[in-house]
C-alpha positions, -999 to 999 in steps of 0.1 A, spaced: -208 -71 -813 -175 -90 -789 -165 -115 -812 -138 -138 -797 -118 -165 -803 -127 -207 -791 -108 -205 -753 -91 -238 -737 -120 -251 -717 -149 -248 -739 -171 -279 -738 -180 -298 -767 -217 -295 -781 -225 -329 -773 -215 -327 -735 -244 -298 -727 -270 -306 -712 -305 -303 -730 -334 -286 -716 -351 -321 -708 -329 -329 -679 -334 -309 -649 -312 -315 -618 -336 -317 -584 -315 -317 -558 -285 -326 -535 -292 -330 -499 -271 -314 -470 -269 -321 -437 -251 -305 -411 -250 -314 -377 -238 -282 -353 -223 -299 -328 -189 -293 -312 -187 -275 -346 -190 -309 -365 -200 -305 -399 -218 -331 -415 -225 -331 -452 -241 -357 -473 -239 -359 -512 -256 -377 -536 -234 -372 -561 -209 -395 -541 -234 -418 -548 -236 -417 -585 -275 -410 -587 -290 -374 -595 -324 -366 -587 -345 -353 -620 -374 -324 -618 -405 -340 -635 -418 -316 -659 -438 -293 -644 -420 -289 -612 -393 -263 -617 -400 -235 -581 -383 -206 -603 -408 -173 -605 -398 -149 -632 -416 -119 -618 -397 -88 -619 -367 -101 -637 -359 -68 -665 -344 -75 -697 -307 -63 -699 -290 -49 -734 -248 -65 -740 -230 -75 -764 -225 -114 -771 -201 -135 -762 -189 -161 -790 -161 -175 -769 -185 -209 -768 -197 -208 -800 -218 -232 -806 -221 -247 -774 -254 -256 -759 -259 -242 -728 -270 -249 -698 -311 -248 -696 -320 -219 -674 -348 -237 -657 -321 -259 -640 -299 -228 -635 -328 -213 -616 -336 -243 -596 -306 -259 -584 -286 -232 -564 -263 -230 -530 -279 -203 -512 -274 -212 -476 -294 -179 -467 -321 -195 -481 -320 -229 -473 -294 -258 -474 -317 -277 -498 -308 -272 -535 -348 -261 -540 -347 -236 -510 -338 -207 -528 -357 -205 -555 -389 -213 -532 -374 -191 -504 -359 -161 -521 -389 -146 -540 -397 -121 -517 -361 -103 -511 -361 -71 -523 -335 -59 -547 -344 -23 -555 -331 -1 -547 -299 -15 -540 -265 0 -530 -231 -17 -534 -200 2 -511 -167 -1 -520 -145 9 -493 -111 4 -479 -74 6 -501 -91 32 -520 -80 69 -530 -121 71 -539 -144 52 -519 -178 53 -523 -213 41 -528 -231 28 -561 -267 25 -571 -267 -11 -586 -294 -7 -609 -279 28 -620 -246 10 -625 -266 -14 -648 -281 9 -673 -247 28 -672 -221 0 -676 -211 -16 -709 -223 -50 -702 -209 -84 -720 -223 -120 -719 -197 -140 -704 -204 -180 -712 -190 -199 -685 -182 -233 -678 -192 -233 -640 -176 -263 -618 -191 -267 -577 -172 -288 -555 -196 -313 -550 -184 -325 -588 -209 -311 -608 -206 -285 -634 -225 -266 -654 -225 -240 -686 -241 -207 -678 -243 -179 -699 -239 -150 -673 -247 -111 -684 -220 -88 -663 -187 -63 -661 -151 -74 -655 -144 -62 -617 -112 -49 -624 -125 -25 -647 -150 -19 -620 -123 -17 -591 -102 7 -609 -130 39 -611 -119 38 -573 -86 42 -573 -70 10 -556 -42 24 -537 -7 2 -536 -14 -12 -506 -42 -30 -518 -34 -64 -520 -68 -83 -511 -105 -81 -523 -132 -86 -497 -166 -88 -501 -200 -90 -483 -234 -102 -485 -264 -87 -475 -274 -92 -441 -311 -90 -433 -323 -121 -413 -358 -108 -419 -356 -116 -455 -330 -141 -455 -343 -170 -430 -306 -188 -429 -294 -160 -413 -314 -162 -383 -316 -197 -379 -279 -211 -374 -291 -249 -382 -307 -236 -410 -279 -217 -426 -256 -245 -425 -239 -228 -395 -229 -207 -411 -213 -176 -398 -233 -142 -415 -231 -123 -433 -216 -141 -457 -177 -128 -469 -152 -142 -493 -122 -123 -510 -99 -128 -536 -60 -121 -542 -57 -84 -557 -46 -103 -592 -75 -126 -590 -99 -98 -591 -84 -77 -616 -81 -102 -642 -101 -98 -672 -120 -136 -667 -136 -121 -631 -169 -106 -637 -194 -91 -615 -227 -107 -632 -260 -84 -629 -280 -113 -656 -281 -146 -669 -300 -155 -700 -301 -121 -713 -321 -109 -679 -313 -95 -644 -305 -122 -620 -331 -142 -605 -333 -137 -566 -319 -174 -560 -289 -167 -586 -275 -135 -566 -298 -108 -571 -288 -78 -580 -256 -89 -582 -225 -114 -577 -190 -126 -586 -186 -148 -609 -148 -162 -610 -148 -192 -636 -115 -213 -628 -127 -216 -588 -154 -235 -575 -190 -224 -571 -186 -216 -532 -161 -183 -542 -190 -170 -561 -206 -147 -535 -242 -140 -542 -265 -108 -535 -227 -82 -527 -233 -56 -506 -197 -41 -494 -163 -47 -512 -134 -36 -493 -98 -36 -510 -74 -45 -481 -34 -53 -472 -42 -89 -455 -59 -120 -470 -98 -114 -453 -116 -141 -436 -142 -161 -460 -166 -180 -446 -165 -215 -456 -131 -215 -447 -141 -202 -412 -163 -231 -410 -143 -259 -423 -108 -252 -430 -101 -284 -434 -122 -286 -466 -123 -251 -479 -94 -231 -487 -89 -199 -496 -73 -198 -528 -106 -225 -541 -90 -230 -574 -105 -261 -597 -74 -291 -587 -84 -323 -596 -49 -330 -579 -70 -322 -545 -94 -337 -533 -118 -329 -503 -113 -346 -476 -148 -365 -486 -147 -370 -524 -127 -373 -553 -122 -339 -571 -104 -359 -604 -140 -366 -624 -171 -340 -626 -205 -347 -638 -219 -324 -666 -257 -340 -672 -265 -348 -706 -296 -366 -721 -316 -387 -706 -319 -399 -670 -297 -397 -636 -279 -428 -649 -270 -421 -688 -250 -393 -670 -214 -396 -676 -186 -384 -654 -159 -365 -674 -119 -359 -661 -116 -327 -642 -99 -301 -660 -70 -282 -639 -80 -243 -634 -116 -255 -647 -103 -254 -684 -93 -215 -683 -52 -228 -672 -41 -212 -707 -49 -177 -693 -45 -180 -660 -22 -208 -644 5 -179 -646 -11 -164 -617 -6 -192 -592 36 -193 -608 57 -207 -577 27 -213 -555 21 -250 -537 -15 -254 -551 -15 -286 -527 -11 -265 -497 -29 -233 -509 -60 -253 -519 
């Protein structure tokens, strides 16, 4: 068994959230335009939407059990029920709606399932996902998990570090960037065929990392959560998981990586630069352009309005190990 030390960033017991409380949604709209974006938040608003019992969309069909060692990083830290996990996702493929993807992705087929990795590479090649599961060493990761609409969550993720991944291929010294891609099959994925839809989104679906940022041992490619394979809505097969940047750099349902020598495009930075950066890094210093960034809400018991909001923590709590990557950079700037 992984036993590890308490980490900078762990929550308290008392700030999880108890099964009781399930998050409904957050409505967004966008309007398409002149490339307008328009986006509204409820969360700006200070009320959150409960499930009623009962209610929760999430199917479990098909989801496989997975073997790993634990995590004991959060000791003692309740996490995150898995029925709100399941039901309140960004999956623009899907839907814009927070329930869209777990009513809308049931049907995509994850098997079989092949994951390239290409590009700055003295070995590139092609992986069977599900081969890669049952012959990778696999960890449960639990993560405090911040989205840039100010909500946050604990999730106990099942995965690999990506370096160690990235490495069987033999990055070559000009790689410098990490791209990556998700599926594209409009057939399955009705966001992709429908621009309004999608969230105008550009498909498929890309967003990179700095060479460093992937390497590092906190960046995981998760294949599970709650001791299973990923539900469909979640990122099924599999996903990136980077815990000091927000939700949106956690690209779901990975097809293609590529390793190459100039910072790639990613796509909510395509479609709203002035909002999305690049780097994505958890700054309360920043704020969107539409919201504060300084306060988070992680739900605890009882209703939308016994939910308290809670100080931002800089790098998402995880500054400790790695705040040195970022040494010299204008965080302000590179948002």
């Amino acid at each position: 068994m992984l036993i590890k030390t308490t980490k900078p960033g762990d929550l308290p017991e008392s700030a999880a959230t108890p099964e009781t409380a399930y998050l409904k949604r957050r409505t967004l709209l966008k309007g398409l335009g002149l490339g307008g974006l328009l986006m509204a938040n409820s969360t700006r608003a200070g009320v959150l939407d409960l499930f009623s019992p009962g209610e929760e969309k999430q199917s479990d069909s098909g989801r496989k059990p997975l073997q790993f060692d634990s995590d004991q990083t959060t000791a003692g830290l309740t996490r995150t029920p898995e029925k709100k996990i399941t039901n309140h996702n960004n999956f623009y493929e899907f839907g814009t709606d927070k329930t869209d993807p777990a009513r809308k992705s049931q049907s995509l087929k994850t098997e079989p399932w092949t994951l390239a990795v290409e590009g700055e590479v003295e070995k590139p090649g092609r992986v069977d996902v599900w081969q890669l599961m049952a012959g990778t060493a696999l960890e449960e990761r639990i993560y405090r998990m911040r989205c840039v609409e100010a909500w946050s969550m604990v999730i106990p993720w099942v995965g690999f570090e990506l370096g160690k991944f990235l490495r069987r291929f033999q990055p070559t010294s000009r790689a410098k960037y990490v791209a990556f891609e998700t599926l594209y099959d409009p057939e399955q994925m009705p966001g992709q065929k429908n621009r309004y839809l999608g969230g105008g989104i550009d498909y498929p679906y890309v967003e990179g990392l700095r060479m460093d940022e992937a390497m590092h041992p906190l960046t995981i490619l998760s294949v599970g959560l709650y001791g299973r394979t990923l539900p469909t809505q979640n990122g099924a097969p599999i996903r990136l998981v980077v815990p000091w940047k927000y939700g949106f750099k956690g690209i779901k349902s990975i097809v293609k990586i590529r390793l190459v020598e100039k910072m790639p495009p990613t796509s909510w930075n395509k479609l709203a630069p002035d909002e999305y950066g690049f780097y994505a890094n958890v700054n309360p210093a920043v704020d969107h352009p539409r919201w504060s960034q300084a306060t988070e809400r992680f739900i605890g018991p009882g209703g939308p309005f016994s939910v308290k909001r809670q100080e931002t923590l800089p790098f998402n709590g995880y500054g400790e190990r790695v705040a040195s990557l970022y040494s010299g950079v204008d965080l302000k700037k590179y948002y």
